[in-house]
SENU-9226 format. One record per residue (C-alpha): residue in one letter; x, y, z; chain; residue number from 0. Coordinates in steps of 0.05 Angstrom, whole numbers, always signed. Each point is the difference from the previous one (the first is absolute). Example, Ala and Ser with C-alpha at 12.3 -4.5 7.8 and 13.67 -1.06 7.14 Angstrom:
<atoms>
("A", (+246, -90, +156), "A", 0) ("S", (+27, +69, -13), "A", 1) 
</atoms>
This chain:
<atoms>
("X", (+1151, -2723, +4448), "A", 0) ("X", (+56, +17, +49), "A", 1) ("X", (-48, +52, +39), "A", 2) ("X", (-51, -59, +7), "A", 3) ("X", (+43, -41, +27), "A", 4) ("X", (+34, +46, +49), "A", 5) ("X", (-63, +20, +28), "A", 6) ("X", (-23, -78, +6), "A", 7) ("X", (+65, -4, +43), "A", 8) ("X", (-16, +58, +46), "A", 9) ("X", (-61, -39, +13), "A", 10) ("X", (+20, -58, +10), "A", 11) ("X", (+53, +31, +58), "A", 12) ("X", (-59, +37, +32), "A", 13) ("X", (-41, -63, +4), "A", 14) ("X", (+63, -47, +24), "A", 15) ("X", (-3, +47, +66), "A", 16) ("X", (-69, -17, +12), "A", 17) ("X", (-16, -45, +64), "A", 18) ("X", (-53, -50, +14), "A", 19) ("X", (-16, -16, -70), "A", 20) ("X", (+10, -60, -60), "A", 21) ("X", (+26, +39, -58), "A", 22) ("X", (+7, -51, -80), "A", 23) ("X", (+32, +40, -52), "A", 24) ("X", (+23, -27, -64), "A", 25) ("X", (+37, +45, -48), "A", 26) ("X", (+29, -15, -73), "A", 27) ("X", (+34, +29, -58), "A", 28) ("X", (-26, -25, -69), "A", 29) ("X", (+20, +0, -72), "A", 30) ("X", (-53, -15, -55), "A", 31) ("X", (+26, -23, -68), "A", 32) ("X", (-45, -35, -59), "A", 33) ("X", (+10, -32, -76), "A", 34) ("X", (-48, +59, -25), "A", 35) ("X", (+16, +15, -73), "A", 36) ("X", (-33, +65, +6), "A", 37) ("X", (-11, +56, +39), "A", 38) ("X", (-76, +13, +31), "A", 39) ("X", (-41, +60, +12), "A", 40) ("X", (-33, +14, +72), "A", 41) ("X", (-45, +53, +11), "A", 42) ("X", (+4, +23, +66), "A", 43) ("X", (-11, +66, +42), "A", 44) ("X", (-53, +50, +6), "A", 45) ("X", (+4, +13, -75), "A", 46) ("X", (+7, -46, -61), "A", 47) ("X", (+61, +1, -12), "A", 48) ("X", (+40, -49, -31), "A", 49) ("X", (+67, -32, +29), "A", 50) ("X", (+44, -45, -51), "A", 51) ("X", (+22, -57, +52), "A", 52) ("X", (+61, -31, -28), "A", 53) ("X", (+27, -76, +12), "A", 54) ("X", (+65, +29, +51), "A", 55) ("X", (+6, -34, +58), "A", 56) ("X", (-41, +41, +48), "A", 57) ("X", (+13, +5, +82), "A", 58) ("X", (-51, +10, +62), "A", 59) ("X", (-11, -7, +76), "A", 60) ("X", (-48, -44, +39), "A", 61) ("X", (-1, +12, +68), "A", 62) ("X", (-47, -35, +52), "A", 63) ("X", (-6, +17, +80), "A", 64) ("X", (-52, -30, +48), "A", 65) ("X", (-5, +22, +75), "A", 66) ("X", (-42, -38, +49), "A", 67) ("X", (-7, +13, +73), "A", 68) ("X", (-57, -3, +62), "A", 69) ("X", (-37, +59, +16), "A", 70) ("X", (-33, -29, +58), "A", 71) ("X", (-26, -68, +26), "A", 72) ("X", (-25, -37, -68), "A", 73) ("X", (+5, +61, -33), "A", 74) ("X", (+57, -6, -54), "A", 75) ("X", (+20, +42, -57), "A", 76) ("X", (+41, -9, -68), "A", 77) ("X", (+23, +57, -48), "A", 78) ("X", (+22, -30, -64), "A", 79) ("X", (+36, +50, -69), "A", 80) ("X", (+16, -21, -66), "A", 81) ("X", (+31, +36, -35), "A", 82) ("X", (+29, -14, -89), "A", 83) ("X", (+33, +48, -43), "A", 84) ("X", (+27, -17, -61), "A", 85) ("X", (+18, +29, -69), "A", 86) ("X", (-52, -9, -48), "A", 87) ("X", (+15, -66, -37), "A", 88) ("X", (-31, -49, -32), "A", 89) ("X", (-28, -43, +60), "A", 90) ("X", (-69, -17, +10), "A", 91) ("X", (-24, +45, +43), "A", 92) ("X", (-54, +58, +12), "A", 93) ("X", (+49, +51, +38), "A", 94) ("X", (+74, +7, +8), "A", 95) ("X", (-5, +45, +59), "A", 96) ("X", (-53, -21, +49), "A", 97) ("X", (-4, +1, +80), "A", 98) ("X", (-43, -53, +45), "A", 99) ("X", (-10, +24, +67), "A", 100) ("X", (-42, -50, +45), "A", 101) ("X", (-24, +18, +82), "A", 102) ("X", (-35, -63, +30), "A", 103) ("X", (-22, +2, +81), "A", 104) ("X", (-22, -69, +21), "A", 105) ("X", (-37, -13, +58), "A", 106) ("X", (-6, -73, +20), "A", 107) ("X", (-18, -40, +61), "A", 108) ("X", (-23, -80, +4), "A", 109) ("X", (-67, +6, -32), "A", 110) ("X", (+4, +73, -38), "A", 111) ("X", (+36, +16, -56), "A", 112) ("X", (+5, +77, -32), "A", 113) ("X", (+36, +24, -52), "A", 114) ("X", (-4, +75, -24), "A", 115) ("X", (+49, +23, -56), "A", 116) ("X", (+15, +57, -52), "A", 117) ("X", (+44, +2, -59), "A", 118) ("X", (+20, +50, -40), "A", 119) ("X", (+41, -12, -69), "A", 120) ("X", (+17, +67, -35), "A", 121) ("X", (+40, +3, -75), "A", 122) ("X", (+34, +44, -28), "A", 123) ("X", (-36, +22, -57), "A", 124) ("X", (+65, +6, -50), "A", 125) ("X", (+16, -74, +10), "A", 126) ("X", (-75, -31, -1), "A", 127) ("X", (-26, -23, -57), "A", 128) ("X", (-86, +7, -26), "A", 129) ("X", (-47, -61, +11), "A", 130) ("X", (-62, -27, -10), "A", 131) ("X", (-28, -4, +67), "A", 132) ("X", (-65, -44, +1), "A", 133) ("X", (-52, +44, +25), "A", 134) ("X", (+32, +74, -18), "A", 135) ("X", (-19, +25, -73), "A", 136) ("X", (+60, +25, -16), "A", 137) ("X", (+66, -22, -16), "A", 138) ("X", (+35, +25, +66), "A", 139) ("X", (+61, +18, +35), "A", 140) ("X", (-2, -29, +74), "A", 141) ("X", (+17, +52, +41), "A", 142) ("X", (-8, -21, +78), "A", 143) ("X", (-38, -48, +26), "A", 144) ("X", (-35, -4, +73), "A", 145) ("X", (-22, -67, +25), "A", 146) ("X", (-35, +6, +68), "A", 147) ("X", (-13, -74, +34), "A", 148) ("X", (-38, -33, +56), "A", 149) ("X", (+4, -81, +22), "A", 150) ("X", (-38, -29, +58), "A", 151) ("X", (+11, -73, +22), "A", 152) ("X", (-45, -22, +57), "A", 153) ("X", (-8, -64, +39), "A", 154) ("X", (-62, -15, +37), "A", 155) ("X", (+2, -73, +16), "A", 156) ("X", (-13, -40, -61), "A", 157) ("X", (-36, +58, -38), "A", 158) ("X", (+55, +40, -35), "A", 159) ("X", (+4, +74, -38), "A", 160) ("X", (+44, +40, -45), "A", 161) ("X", (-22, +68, -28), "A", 162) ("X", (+51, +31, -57), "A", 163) ("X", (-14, +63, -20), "A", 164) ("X", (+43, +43, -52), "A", 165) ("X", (-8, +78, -31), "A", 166) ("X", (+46, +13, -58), "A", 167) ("X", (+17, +72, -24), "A", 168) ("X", (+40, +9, -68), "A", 169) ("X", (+22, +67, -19), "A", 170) ("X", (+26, -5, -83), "A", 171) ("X", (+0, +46, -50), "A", 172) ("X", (-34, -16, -68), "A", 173) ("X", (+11, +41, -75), "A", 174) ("X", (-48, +33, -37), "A", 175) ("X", (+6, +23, -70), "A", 176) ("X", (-26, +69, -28), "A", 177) ("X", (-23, +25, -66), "A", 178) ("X", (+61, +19, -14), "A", 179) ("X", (+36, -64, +16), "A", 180) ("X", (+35, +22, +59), "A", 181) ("X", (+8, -48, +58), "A", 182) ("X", (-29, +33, +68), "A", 183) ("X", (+9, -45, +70), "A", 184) ("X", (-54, -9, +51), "A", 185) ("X", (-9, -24, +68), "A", 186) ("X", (-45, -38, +36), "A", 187) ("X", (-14, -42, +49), "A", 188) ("X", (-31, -84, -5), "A", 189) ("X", (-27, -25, +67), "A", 190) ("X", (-21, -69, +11), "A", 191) ("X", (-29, -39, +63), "A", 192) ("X", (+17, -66, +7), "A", 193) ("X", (-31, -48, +73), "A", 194) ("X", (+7, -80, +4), "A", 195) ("X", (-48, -31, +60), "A", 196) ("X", (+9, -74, +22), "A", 197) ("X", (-36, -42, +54), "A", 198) ("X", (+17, -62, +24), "A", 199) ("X", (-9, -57, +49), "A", 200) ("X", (+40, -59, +14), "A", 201) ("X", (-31, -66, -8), "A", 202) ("X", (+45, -37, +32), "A", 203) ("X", (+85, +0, -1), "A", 204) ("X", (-1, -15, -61), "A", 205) ("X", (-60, +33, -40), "A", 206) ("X", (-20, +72, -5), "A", 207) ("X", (-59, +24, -38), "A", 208) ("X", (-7, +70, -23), "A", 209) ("X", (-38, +66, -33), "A", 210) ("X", (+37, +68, -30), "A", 211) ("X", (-20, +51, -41), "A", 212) ("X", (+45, +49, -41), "A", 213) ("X", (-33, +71, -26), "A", 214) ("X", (+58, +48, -43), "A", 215) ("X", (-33, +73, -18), "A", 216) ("X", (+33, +36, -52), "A", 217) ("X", (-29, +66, +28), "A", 218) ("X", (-27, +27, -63), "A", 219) ("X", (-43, +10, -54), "A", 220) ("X", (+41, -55, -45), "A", 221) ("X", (-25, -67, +49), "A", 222) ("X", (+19, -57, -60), "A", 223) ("X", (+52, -17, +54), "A", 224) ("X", (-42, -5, +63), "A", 225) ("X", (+14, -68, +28), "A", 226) ("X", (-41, -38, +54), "A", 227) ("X", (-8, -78, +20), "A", 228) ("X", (-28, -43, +50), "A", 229) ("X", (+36, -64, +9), "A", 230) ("X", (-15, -61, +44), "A", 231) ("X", (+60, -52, +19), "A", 232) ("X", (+21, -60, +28), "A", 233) ("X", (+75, -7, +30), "A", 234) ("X", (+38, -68, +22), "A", 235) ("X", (+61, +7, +38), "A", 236) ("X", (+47, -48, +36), "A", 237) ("X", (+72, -14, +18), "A", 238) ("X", (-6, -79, +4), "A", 239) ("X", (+59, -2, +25), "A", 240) ("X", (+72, +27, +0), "A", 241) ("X", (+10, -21, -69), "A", 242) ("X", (-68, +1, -36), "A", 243) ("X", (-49, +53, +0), "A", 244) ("X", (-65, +21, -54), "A", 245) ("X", (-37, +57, -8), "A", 246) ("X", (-56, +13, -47), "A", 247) ("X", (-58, +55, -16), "A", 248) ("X", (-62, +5, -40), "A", 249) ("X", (-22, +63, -15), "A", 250) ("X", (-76, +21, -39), "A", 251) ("X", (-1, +71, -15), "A", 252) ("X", (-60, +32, -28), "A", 253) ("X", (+31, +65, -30), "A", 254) ("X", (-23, +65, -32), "A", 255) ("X", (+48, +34, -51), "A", 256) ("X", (-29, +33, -66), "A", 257) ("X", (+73, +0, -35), "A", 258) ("X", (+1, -80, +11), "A", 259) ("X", (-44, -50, -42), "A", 260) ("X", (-68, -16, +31), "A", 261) ("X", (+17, -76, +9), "A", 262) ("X", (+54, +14, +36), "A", 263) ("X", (-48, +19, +53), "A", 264) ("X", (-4, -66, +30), "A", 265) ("X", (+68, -15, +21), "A", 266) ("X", (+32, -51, +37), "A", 267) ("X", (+71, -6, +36), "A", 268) ("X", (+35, -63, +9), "A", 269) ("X", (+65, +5, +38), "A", 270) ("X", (+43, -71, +35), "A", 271) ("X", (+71, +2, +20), "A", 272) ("X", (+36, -50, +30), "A", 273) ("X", (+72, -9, +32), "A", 274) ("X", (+52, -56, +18), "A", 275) ("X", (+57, +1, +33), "A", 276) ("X", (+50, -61, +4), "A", 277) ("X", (+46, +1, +57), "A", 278) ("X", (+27, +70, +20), "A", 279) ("X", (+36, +19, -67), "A", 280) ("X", (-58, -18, -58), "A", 281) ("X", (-63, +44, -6), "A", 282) ("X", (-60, +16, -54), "A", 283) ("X", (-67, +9, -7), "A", 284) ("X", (-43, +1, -73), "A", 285) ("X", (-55, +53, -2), "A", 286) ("X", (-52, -10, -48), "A", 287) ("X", (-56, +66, -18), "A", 288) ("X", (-63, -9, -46), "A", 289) ("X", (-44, +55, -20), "A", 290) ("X", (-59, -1, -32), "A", 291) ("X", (-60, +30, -16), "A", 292) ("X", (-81, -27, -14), "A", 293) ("X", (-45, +25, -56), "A", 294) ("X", (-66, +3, +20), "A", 295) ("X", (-24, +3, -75), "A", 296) ("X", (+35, -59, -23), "A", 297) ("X", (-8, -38, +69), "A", 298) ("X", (+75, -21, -7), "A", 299) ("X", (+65, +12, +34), "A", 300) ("X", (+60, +25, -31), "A", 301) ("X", (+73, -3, +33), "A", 302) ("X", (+31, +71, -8), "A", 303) ("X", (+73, -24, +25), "A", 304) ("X", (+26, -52, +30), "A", 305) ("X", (+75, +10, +43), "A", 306) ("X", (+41, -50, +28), "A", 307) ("X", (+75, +9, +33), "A", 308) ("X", (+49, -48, +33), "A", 309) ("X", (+53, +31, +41), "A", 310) ("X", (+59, -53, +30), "A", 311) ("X", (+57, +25, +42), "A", 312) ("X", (+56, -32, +24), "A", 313) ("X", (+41, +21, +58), "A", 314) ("X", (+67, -12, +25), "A", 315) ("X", (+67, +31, +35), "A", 316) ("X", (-52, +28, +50), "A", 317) ("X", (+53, +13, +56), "A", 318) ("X", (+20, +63, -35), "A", 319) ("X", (-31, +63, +12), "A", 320) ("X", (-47, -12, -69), "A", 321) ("X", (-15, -58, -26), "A", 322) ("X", (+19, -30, -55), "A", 323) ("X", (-59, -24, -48), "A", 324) ("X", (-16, -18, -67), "A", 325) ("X", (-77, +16, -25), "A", 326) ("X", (-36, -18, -67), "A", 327) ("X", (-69, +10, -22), "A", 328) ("X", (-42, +3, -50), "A", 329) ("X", (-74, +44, -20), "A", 330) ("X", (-53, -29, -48), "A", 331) ("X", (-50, +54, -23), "A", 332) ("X", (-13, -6, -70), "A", 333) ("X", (-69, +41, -7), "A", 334) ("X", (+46, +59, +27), "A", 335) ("X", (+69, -5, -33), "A", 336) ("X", (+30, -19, +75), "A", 337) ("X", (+36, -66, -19), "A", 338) ("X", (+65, +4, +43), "A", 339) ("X", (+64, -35, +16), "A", 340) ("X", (+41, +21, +55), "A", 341) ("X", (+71, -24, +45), "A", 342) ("X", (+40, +37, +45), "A", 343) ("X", (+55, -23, +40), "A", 344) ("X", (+37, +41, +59), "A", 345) ("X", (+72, -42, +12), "A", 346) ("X", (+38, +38, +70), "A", 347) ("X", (+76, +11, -24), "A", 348) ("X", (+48, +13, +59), "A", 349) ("X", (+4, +39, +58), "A", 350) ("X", (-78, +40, -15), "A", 351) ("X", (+3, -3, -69), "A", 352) ("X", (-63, -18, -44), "A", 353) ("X", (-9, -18, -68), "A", 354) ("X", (-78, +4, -26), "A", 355) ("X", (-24, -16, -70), "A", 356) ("X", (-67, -12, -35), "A", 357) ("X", (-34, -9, -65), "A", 358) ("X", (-69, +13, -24), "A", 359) ("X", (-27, -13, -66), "A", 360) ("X", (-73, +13, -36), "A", 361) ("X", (+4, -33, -56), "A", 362) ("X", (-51, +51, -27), "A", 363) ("X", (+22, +66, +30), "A", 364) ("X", (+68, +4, +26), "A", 365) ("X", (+63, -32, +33), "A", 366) ("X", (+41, +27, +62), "A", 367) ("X", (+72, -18, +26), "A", 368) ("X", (+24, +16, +66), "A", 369) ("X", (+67, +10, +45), "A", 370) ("X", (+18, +26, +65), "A", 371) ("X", (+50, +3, +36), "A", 372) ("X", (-4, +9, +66), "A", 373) ("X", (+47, +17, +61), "A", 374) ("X", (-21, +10, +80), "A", 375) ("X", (+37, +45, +38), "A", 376) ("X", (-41, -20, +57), "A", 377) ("X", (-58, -36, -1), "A", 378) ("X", (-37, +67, -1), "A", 379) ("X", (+37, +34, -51), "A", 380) ("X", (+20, -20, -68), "A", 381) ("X", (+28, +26, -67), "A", 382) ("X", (-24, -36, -68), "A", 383) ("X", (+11, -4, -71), "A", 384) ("X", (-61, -19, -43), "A", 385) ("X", (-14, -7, -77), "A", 386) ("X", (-63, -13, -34), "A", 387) ("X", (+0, -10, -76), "A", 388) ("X", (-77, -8, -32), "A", 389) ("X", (-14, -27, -71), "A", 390) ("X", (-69, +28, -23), "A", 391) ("X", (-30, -44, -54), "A", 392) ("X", (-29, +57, -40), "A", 393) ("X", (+46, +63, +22), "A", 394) ("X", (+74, +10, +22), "A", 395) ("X", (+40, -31, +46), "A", 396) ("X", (+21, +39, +69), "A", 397) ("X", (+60, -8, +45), "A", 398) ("X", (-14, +40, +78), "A", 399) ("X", (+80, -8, +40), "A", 400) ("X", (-17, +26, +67), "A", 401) ("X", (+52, +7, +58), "A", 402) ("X", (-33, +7, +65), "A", 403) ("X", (-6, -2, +79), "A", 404) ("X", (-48, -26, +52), "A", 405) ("X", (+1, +19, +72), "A", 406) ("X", (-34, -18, +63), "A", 407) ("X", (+4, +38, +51), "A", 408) 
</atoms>
């Protein structure tokens, strides 16, 4: 651990002596504890071996840097790294030692828009655990994955384009058992194509009508997860004024799926949000999302899930450098478990000191406190103190302390 962080410091130096460009990083310490009564096994690495995970508190590093500059006249560029290691613990997650490298160029001007972008996220194969990956045969081992993306936005008048086009490469290793019981690892390699198409036209200010199409290509002989659609929409949008504005969408999409149910073939999207503001310190908006489906053998429509969330904010102290607010909300989505309750409040201290906290609770899956603490040097630079205790319904509880630092610069 003291290596890693070391060499993040040397370059973090190296990059504060570059000119002419926006550099975010964000780094932080953290410290993973949980209520577990017993120890669990992972299975990690090339080989199946076995590692006894005990209920210590464990440590890790999360580092994140973005750089973002201009190449040359609406030509931009942004280089983003992610980077978490951790001691295997008993947190939720697929790898304890994974990096997220991101390039984007963007080249815009007032009626083109174009986005192309690669990311790379490699593991470390003796902190990653095996998954089921829909699609792959195997249970497998994730061992780098390539994603190679293209985005075109276009204007022409009231007409309208955007092309989205996406190649994914996934390197993992797989195990394989022979006669005589002995594990043996594999590689390989799962491809998939994914491209998204939409047309539209602007009725008027307000009204925009619209076609897409989606197409994903698994790239192989195993196709039960080759996905394509062709939707047609509607879209109503306007600010009424400074304090009232609505926005809704319906959406028919006519899709083509073998690992979904045929009546889901017919299937409709049903989107409306709308948001208030009183005065200059109260603000919400209530979103409301139905989907469902029609059956063409039973000539009836059935809802598949219906979604609504109300979000209200209050702000106040605003002649600090943050404001102070306090926000509560609250999800209903029974057909999918989502039902949600949530508050935060951010309260400023003294001389740039910040106080967040925040609740969520599923009253079917789990419940989160959180609080930060939060001091700014500058109002670029920070340091912060943040811990977030989760209360799984069915599993163990988990306690993530992290000390950190963000800087602008």
């Amino acid at each position: 651990m003291r290596k890693i962080i070391l060499v993040l410091l040397a370059i973090i130096f190296i990059h504060l002596h570059l000119f002419g460009l926006t550099q975010w990083m964000q780094v932080s310490l953290r410290n993973f504890t949980t209520n577990a009564e017993h120890d669990i096994d992972i299975t990690a690495g090339a080989t199946p071996q076995v590692e006894t995970i005990d209920t210590a508190s464990k440590e890790g590093i999360y580092w994140q840097h973005e750089i973002s500059g201009d190449l040359l006249t609406n030509i931009t560029f942004t280089v983003e790294n992610d980077l978490f290691v951790s001691d295997l613990s008993h947190e939720f997650k697929n790898s304890f030692f994974f990096n997220d490298a991101r390039f984007k160029l963007y080249y815009q001007n007032e009626s083109q828009y174009f986005k192309l972008q690669y990311a790379n996220r490699a593991y470390n194969p003796a902190a990653t655990n095996f998954l089921n990956i829909p699609g792959v045969e195997h249970s497998t081992q994730q061992q780098m994955i390539h994603n190679t993306a293209l985005h075109y936005k276009g204007n022409h008048g009231r007409f309208h384009i955007s092309l989205y086009g996406n190649l994914r490469n996934l390197d993992y290793e797989y195990l394989t058992i022979e006669e005589d019981e002995v594990f043996e690892s594999e590689s390989a390699w799962d491809n998939d194509i994914y491209s998204y198409a939409e047309f539209s036209y602007n009725i008027s200010d307000q009204w925009r009508a619209f076609v897409s199409g989606y197409y994903k290509d698994d790239l192989n002989n195993f196709d039960e997860f080759d996905d394509s659609n062709l939707g047609i929409g509607l879209e109503f949008d306007n600010r009424f004024d400074f304090f009232n504005a609505l926005k809704t969408e319906v959406v028919y999409y006519n899709n083509n799926f073998d690992s979904i149910d045929d009546e889901k073939d017919h299937y409709f999207l049903t989107e409306a949000r709308y948001t208030k503001r009183f005065g200059n310190s109260w603000a919400g908006f209530v979103t409301y999302i139905n989907r469902s489906c029609y059956d063409e053998d039973q000539s009836k429509f059935f809802r598949i899930s219906n979604m609504l969330r109300l979000h209200f904010k209050y702000s106040y102290l605003t002649q600090n450098m943050k404001d102070s607010f306090m926000l509560v909300g609250v999800k209903y989505n029974p057909e999918n478990n989502g039902n949600l309750i949530f508050g935060e409040v951010n309260q400023y201290l003294f001389e740039g000191i910040y106080l967040t906290a925040g609740v969520k609770y599923a009253s079917e899956l789990f419940c989160t406190c959180s609080a930060k603490c939060e001091y700014f040097i500058t109002p670029l630079r920070s340091i912060w103190l943040n811990n977030k205790f989760t209360d799984f319904n069915n599993n163990s509880t988990q306690n993530i302390i992290s000390l950190g630092t963000t800087l602008i610069f």
